[in-house]
Structures are given as C-alpha cells and as structure tokens.
N, C-alpha and C positions, 0 to 999 in steps of 0.2 A: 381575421386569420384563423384559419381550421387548427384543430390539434395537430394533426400530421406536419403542415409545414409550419409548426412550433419546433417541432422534434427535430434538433443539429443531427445529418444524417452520418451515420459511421464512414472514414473510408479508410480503405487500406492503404498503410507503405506502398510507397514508388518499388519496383523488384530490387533494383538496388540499392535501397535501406532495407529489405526484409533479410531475415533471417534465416536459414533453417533451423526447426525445432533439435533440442539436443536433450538426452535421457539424464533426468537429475537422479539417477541412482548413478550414470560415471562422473556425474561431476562434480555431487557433496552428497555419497554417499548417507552420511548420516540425518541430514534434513529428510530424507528420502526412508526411512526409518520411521521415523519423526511421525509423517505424511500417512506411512502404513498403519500407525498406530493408530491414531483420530479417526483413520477411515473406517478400522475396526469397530472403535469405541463409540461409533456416531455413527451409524450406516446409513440413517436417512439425511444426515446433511447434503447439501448441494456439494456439488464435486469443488466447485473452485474455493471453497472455505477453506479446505484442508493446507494448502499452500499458504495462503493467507496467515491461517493460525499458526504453523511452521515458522514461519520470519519473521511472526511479533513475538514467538517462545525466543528464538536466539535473538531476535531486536534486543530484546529487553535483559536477557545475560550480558550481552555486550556491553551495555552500561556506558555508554560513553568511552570505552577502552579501545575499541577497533575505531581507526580513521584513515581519514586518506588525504592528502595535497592536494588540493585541483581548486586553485583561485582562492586559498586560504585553505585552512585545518577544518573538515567536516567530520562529522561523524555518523552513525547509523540507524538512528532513531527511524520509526516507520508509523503513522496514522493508519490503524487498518481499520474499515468498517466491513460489518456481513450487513446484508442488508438485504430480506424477504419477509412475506409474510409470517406470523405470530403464527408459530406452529407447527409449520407446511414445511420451510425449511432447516428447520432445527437448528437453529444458531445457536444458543444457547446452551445446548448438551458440547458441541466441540468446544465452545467456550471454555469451559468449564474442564474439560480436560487437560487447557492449556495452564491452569492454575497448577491442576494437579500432578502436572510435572514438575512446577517451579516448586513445588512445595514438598517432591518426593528429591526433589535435588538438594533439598537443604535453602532454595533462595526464593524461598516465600516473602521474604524481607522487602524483594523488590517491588513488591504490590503495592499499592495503596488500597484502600477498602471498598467494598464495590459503588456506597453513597459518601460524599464529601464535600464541605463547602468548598467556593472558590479561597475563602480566606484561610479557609483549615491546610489544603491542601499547600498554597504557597510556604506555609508555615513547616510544613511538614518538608518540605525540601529543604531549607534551610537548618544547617547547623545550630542545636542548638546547645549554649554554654551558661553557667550560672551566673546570675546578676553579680553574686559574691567571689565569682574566682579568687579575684586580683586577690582578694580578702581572705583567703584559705590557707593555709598551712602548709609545707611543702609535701606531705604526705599525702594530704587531703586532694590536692592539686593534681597529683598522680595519678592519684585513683579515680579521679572524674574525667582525666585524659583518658585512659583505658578503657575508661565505659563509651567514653564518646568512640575513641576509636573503634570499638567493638559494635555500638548499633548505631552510630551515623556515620562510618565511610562513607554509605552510599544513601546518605540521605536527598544529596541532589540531582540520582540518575536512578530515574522508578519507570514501572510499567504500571500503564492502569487497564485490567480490563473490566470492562463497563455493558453488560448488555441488555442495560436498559438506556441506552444514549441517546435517543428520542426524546426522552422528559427532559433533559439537560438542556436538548433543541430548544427546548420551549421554555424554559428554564432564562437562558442566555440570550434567546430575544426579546425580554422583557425588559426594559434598562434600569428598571427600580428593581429588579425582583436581585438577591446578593449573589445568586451565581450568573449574574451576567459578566461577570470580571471574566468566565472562563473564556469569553471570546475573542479577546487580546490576549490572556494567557496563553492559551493553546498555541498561537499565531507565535509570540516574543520564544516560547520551547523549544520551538521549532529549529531558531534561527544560528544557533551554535555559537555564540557567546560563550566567552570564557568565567560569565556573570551576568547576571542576572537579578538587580537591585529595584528595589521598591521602600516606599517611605509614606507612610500615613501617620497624621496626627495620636492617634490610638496606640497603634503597635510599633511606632517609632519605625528605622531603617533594618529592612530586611533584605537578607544577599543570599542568593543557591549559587555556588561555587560549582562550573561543570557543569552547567543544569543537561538535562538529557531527560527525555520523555519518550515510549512507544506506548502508544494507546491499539487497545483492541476493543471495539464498541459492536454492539448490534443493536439495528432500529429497521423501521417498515419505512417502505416507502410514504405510508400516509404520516409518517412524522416529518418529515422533509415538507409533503405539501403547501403545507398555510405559509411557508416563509422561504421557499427557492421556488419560487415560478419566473417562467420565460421572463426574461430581463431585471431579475430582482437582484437588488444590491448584494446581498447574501452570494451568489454568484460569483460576485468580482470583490469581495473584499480579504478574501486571502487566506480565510480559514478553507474551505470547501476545499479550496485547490491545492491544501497541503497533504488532501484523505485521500487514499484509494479505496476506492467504495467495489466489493465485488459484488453481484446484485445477479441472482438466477434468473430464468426467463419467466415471464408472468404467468403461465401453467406450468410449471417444476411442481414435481411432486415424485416421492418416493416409498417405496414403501419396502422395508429390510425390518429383520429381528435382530436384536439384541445378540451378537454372539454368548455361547455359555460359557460360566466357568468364571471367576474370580477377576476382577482387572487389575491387570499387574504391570507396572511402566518397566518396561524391557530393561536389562540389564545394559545393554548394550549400550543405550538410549543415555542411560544415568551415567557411565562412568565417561563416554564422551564428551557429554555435555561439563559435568562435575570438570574433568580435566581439561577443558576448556577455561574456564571460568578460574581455575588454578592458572593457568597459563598465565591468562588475561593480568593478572596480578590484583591487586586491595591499594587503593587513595591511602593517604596517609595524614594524620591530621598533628597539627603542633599548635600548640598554644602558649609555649613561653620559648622565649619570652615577647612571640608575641605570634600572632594567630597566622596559621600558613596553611593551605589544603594542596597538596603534593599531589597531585595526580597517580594513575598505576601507571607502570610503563605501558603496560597493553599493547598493540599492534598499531604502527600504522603504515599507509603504504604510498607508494608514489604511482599512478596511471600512466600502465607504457602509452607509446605513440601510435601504435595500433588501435587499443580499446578508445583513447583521445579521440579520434579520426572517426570510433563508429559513434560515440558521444554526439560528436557535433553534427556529423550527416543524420542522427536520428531527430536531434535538433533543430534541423535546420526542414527536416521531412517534417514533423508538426507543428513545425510555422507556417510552413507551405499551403498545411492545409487550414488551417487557423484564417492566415489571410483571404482564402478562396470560401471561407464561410461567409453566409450571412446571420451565420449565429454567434454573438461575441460570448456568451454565458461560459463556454467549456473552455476557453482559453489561457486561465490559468490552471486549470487541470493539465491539459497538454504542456503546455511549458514546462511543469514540474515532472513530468513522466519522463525522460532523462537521468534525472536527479536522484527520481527515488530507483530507478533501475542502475545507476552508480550503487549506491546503497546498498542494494541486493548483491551485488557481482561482488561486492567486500566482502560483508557476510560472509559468502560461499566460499572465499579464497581464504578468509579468516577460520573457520570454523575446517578446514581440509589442511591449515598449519602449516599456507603453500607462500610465500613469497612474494610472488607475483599474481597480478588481476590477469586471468586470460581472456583467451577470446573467447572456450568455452563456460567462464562466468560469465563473460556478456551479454553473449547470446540468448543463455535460459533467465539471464535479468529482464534483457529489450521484449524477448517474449511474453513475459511474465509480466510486464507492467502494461503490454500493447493489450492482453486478454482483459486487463481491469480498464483500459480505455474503451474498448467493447460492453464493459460493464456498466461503467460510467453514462453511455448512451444508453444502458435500459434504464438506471436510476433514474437518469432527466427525466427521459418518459414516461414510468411508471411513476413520478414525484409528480408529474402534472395535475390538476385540479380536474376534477371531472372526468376520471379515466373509465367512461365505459367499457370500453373492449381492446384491450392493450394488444394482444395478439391479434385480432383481423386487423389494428390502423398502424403496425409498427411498421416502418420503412422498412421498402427490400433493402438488402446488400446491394453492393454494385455488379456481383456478380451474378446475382440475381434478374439483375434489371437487362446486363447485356443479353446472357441466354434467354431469358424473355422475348426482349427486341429481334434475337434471331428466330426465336419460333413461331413470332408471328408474322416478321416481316420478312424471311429469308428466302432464298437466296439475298445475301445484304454486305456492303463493304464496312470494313472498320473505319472509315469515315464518315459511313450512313448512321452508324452504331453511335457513333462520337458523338454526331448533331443529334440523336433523338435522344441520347440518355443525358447528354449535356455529363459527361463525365470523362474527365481529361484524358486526351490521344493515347497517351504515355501507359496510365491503368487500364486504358480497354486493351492496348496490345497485350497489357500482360496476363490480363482476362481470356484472351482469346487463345494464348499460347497453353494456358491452365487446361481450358479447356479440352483444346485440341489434346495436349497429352491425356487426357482422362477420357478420349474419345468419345467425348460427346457432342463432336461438331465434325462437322468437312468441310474442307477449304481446295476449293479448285480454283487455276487464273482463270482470268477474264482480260482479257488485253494486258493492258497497262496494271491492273488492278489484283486484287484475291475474292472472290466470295466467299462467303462464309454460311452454312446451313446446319441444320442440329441433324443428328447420326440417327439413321432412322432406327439405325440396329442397334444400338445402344441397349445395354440392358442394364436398366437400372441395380 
C-alpha cells in the first residue's frame, strides 16, 4: 500500500448538513477580542491557533460551571492540540499568552505546571484535608476550612497547558515508564463524572470531586509518528479521538514582527472575562460534620429542538462518511466532532450571558470543529512514517478532483464525473452547483442530459 492510499481522504458535508460561515465578532463578541489579541501578540503563528487558544482560555474559566442536558449533565472541557513544526509555526509564543491572560485575571490558580507526574497531578486534583482534622480544636478546624476553601475550590477543575506534549507521547506509551497512567487519565477526565476515585496500596483512596480538565498541548508531527501509524491501536483506543488536533499545511510559513510597545492584556478583555468567572459563581466546600463539595451554581442550559436536529444530522453526515471509508483509524475523531462542537456553541452562549444555545452558536461551533476535521486529515498525513513530500502526495479535495475530471475530460455529464471520481452523485451535484456559481464551468443540455465544461473566460 503507497502512502497516498494510507492517507483517509477528506470530504466534505452533504449541502444540507453544511453551514454557512457566520462572523464570531456578532456572535461572542468577546472571544473575538480574545482572537485579536494572540493574533497581535504572536504574528507568526498559524491562523487556526488563535481560535484554538481562545476556547481552551474560556474552556478552562468555565471550570466545570457552564453545562448542558443532552443525555445527562456535560460540561465544557475541550483537548486542544497545535501541532507544526518546531519553530516555523510558533506554537509556543500563543501558548504562552494564553497563560498570561489567566494570570493577568487573577486565575493563574487554574494551571497546573507545565512538567508533572501522572501520580502528582491526580493528587493535586484532589481535595486535600489533614490526617488530624477530626483531632483539632474547633478553632483550629475553621481555620483550615477556610484555607481549604480559599485554595482548593477548584482543586478538581484545572487547565493544563503543556507545549511540550510530545515527550508525554512518548512518556505514556511506555507501560513501565510512571506517566504512562496519563493514558487512562486523560481518557476517564474527559468522561464528566460526578467523581472520579482511585485507590492504591501506597496512597490509599483518592476522589477529584467535579473533575473537569482543558488541556492545551503543542507537539510536531514527528511526535505522533512512532506510535499512530495507519491502523495502530493508539488510533482507536479513545485518547486521540477525544483531541482536536489543529495542524497547518506542511509548507506554512510566516514571517511578521513583533508589534511595538509594551503588551498589555486589554482592558476590556480582563473585566469580561473577570466578570464572567464572578458570574459563574466558587464550589463550596464543608467538612463538618462531615465532608461535602457543593458545586457553583454556574450556568446550565437545556438544547432547543432546533440546535438537537443540526446535532444529529451532523451526526449522522460523519457516520455517513465514516462508513463509506476504508479508513477506520479517523473514526473516533469524527464521532466526537458533534460533541465537542456542542461544547463550543455553550461556551459562546455562556460567555454572551444569553439563555438560550442558538442557531448562530451552532453554526460557528459545526464550522469550527469541521476546520479541525480538515486538520485532523493533515496530522494523519504528515504523522505518517517516511514523509518525503507531503505537499506533492497529499490528496486532491473532492473539488478538486471533479474540476479536474472536467478539464480534462469535458465536455462531460455529472454522471461521467460520478464514475470517474468514484465520489458520491449527491457531492458532485453540489460540486458542480459551487462551481457554476463561481463561473468556472458551463453547462449547456444535451438531450436528456447537462454537460458540463470549464469557463474558458474565467479569470482566475
């Protein structure tokens, strides 16, 4: 098997699952702020980072506070990975920014530190309370509720950003090496339990109350390599497809200065966010007379029957094509692309202090996650073992392949088009309709029939 037919080929939404694009400055505002800043602070970054970094800043405020009903109580946690080459795509500078908002807002707290065992980290989500309470004074007793209350609230709901997550790859597929634990962990964080318990010989029974995790990680594709190749278990065991991986095209490259002048996190930025996070309300913790972790009230919401309806039909559009692959590797990626675009459409509704989830949350969610399914197909690719020329052997588009097939073989019908691209009736019509609007074809009958030919006058 050649690398190319390795490579699960992208395709697009059926017309009726796609969307139109909608402007996230009218519809959360403030993320859209957010977005302008990074882009500032980071000019060489790849464009689709900036988003990225935007959703795991407010993922990770949210804390487990914003949720939604839809087949139990979820919340908004988000796996974001950047993923390009060391250097080229500057991952690591917008990183790094995203800190420095959490920490110009007063909720540096929510971090973990950028190295950490798997056993430190468990540890650190968990509540901790002194072996002697019970044995304290009723003074003494107070005083150690209040501190707890004061620095572990939010001991169970952290963001981690990590941009060295490649070592950790390598790290966690080793089964003896001790942060192999993160590879279940990561997976069980995910899963929105109300708890979260473990029990070893050593450190006796431990519980994260609310657990709640957003990770933001950056790695190269040759980190991936040695352990996700075409059909590797790592593929389908459930971590991978929990990440949205954004991943530039394999020549990205940029080259910007430094804006001048002082960086300064917008005012506007801080007291949003700050007042959000107020909003959102503080866990509450009791320990006598006997131990209780109170959730904030925070936000939750119910999904009208509208958003429900584009849920499942986007649902049910990447199963469609999930089953029409003969690549099974991407398919729990696609399954969860739904899910985390719920997630997103919260966010936005959350973070705009609006009510209800609309249809214009959904739409820049379904979009936003369909661009990371497009990303996803360069990771696989560029994660392949032996990538001489990623740009000459990447697969055309579909749209690609059909105005092809028209400029070589046309005059030609949409059913000549069908059998030689082998790409279903349904997306070549809507190929062909693209087209024609963008005049870059003609279409004159023929009997019974249409032809189809490329615009000679076209001007590029």
């Amino acid at each position: 098997m050649t690398r190319q037919e390795q490579v699960p080929e992208f395709k697009h939404l059926p017309p009726e699952v796609s969307i139109p694009d909608v402007e996230l400055r009218q519809v959360c505002p403030v993320l859209q702020e957010v977005i302008d800043f990074l882009e500032r602070w980071s000019p060489e970054s790849y464009d689709g980072y900036f988003l990225g970094c935007a959703l795991a800043l407010v993922s990770i405020i949210s804390a487990r506070r914003v949720q939604y009903e839809f087949g139990g109580r979820r919340s908004t946690s988000l796996y974001i990975i950047l993923v390009g080459s060391t250097g080229i795509s500057a991952k690591t500078t917008v990183m790094s920014l995203v800190q420095d908002i959490l920490i110009d807002l007063g909720l540096g707290f929510f971090l973990f530190p950028d190295t950490i065992t798997a056993q430190k980290f468990l540890s650190e989500m968990c509540i901790q309370v002194p072996d002697d309470y019970e044995d304290r004074d009723e003074t003494s007793q107070k005083r150690i509720c209040s501190n707890i209350q004061k620095e572990q609230a939010f001991a169970g709901q952290r963001g981690w950003i990590f941009d060295e997550l490649g070592e950790l790859f390598r790290e966690m597929m080793q089964s003896m090496h001790h942060n192999s634990n993160f590879r279940d962990l990561l997976k069980r964080l995910d899963d929105n339990k109300p708890i979260l318990a473990t029990s070893t010989q050593k450190r006796g029974k431990e519980t994260i109350h609310f657990p709640f995790l957003t990770l933001l990680g950056g790695m190269t594709p040759a980190d991936l390599s040695p352990y996700a190749k075409a059909r590797s278990a790592l593929w389908r065991d459930g971590l991978l497809a929990r990440m949205a991986f954004i991943c530039p095209p394999p020549d990205f490259n940029k080259n910007q200065p430094f804006p001048e002048g002082e960086r300064i996190v917008p005012d506007s930025i801080v007291k949003q966010l700050s007042d959000w996070h107020t909003r959102l309300g503080i866990p509450k913790i009791e320990l006598t007379p006997d131990f209780r972790f109170i959730p904030a009230i925070g936000q939750t919401y119910e999904i009208p029957k509208d958003v429900r309806d584009r849920f499942y039909a986007y649902r049910r559009a990447l199963k469609d094509i999930i089953r029409d692959s003969d690549e099974p590797d991407l398919a729990g990626n696609y399954i969860r692309c739904p899910e985390q675009a719920m997630r997103i459409a919260v966010l936005l509704a959350s973070l705009n202090n609006e009510d209800v989830i609309t249809m214009d949350h959904w739409a820049f969610a379904q979009n936003t996650t369909e661009k990371w399914r497009n990303d996803l197909h360069r990771l696989y690719y560029q994660s392949l073992p032996d990538n001489e020329s990623a740009t000459s052997l990447l697969k055309k588009s579909p749209e690609d392949k059909v105005y092809g097939i028209i400029l070589d073989k046309g005059p030609i019908t949409a059913r000549e088009i069908q059998q030689q691209t082998a790409i279903k009736s349904n997306l070549v019509a809507a190929i062909i309709s693209k087209l024609l609007e963008r005049e870059r074809l003609i279409a004159y009958p023929n009997g019974r029939t249409t032809l189809y030919q490329v615009n000679p006058s076209f001007d590029e």
